[in-house]
C-alpha positions as a Markdown table, in Angstrom:
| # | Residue | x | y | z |
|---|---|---|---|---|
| 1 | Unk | 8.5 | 16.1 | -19.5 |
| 2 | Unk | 7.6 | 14.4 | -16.3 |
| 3 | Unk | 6.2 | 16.3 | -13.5 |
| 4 | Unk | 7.7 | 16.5 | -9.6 |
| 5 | Unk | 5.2 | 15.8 | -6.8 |
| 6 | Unk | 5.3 | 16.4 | -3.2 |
| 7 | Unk | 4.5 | 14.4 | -0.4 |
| 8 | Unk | 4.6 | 14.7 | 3.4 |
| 9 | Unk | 7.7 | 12.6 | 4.8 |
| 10 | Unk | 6.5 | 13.1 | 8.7 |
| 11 | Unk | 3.2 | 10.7 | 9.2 |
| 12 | Unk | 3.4 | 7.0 | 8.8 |
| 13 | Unk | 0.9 | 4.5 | 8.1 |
| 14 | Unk | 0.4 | 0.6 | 7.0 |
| 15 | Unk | -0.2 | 0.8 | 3.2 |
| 16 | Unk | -2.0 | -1.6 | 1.6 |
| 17 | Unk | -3.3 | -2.1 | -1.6 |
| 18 | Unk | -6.3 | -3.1 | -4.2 |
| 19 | Unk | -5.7 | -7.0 | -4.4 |
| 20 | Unk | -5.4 | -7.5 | -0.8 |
| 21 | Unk | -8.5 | -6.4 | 0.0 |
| 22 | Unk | -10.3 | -8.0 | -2.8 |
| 23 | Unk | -8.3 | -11.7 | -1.0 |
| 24 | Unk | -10.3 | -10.9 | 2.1 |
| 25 | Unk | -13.9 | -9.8 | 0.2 |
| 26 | Unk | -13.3 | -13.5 | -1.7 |
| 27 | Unk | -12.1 | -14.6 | 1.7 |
| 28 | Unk | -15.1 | -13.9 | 3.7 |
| 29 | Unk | -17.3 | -14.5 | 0.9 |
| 30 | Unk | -16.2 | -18.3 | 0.7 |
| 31 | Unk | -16.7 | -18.4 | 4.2 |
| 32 | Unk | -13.3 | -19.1 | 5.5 |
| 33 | Unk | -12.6 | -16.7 | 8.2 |
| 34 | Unk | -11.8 | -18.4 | 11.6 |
| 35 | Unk | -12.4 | -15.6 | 14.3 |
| 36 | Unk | -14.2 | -12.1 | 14.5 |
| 37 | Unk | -11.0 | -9.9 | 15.3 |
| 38 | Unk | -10.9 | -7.3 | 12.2 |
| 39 | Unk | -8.7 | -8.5 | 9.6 |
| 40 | Unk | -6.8 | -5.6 | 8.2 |
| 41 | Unk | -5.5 | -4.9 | 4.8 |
| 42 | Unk | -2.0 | -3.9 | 5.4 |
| 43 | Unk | 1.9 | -4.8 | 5.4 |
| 44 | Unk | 3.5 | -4.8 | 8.1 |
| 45 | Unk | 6.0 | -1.8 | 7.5 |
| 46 | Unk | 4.8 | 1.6 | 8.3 |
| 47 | Unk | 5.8 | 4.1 | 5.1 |
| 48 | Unk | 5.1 | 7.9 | 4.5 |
| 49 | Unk | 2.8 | 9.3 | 1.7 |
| 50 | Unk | 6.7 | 10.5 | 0.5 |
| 51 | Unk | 8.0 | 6.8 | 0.6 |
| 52 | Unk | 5.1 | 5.4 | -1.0 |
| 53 | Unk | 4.7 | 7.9 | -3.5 |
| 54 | Unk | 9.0 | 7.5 | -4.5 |
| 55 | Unk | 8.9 | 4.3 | -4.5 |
| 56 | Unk | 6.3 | 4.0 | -6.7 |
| 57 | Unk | 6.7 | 7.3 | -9.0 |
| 58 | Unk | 10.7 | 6.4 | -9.5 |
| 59 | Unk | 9.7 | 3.3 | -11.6 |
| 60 | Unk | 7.7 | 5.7 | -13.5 |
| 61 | Unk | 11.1 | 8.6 | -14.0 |
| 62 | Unk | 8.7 | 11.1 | -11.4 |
| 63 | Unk | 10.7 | 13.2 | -9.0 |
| 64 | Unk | 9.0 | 13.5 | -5.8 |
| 65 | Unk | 10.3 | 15.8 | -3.2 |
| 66 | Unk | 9.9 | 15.8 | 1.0 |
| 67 | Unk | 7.2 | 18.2 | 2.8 |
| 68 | Unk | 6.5 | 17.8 | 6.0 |
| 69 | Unk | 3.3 | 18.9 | 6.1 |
| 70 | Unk | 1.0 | 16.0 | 8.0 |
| 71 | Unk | -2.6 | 15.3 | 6.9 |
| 72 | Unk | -3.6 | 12.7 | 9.6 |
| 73 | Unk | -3.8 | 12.6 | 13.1 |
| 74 | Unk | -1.4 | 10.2 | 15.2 |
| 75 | Unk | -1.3 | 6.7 | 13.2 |
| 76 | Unk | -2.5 | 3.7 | 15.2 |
| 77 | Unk | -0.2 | 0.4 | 14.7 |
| 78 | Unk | -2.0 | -2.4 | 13.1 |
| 79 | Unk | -0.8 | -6.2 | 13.1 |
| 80 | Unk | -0.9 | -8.7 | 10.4 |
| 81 | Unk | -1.5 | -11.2 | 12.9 |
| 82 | Unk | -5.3 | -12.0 | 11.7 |
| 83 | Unk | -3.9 | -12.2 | 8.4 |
| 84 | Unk | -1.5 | -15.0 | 9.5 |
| 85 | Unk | -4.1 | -17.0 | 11.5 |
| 86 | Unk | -6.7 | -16.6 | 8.6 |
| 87 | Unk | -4.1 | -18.2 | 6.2 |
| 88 | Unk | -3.9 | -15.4 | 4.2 |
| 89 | Unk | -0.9 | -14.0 | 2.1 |
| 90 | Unk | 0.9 | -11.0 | 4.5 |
| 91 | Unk | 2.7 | -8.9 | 1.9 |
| 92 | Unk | 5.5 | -7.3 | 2.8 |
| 93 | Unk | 6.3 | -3.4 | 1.5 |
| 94 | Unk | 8.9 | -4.6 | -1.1 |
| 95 | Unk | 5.9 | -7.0 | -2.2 |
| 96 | Unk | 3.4 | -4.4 | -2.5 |
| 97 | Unk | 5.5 | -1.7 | -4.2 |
| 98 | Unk | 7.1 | -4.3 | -7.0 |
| 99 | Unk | 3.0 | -5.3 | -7.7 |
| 100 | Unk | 1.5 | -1.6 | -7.3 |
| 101 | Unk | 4.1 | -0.5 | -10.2 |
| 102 | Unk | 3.8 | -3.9 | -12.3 |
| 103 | Unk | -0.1 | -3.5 | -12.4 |
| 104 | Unk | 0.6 | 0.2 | -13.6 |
| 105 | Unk | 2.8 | -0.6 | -16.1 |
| 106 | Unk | 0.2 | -3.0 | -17.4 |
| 107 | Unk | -2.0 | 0.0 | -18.1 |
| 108 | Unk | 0.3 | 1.5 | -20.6 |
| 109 | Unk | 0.0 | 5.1 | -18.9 |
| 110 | Unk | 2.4 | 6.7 | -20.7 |
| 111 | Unk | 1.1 | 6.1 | -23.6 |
| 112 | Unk | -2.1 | 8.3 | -22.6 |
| 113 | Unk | 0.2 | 10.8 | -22.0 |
């Protein structure tokens, strides 16, 4: 039987994940950046801990239920706009969520279970 899990619905944030910010390691590694303004690791859309945790945990047959219970401070709005100018892939949500649950469904966690 599958757990539920509960999330705060109220703060948003830029999520990003794992590969992206192994692309801009191997990025500045190789030596290709083309300015010094921060490149940041995120999609564009801003998403609660709830939404991310859903959309992720519904592929999986998790129920996860709305708190709204913050655990940040006010969320600063980042652009992909050094992304873009660095030639670097900008993943949108949709993007990230589709590769965050294939790459866990390449780990075979259930069968751990």
């Amino acid at each position: 039987e599958k757990s539920e899990v509960s999330e705060d619905s109220t703060s948003k944030f830029q999520p990003s994940w794992l590969n992206q910010i192994a692309e801009i390691i191997k990025f500045w590694i190789q030596g290709e950046f083309r300015d010094k303004e921060p490149i940041y690791p995120i999609v564009p859309e801003e998403k609660s801990r709830f939404e991310i945790c859903r959309d992720i945990l519904q592929n999986f047959n998790i129920k996860v239920d709305k708190t709204d219970d913050p655990r940040y401070e006010e969320a600063k709005i980042l652009t992909t706009e050094s992304l873009s100018r660095n030639n670097l892939p900008v993943y949108n949500y949709e993007q990230v969520i589709k590769e965050i649950t294939k790459e866990l469904k390449n780990l075979n966690l259930e069968e751990n279970n």
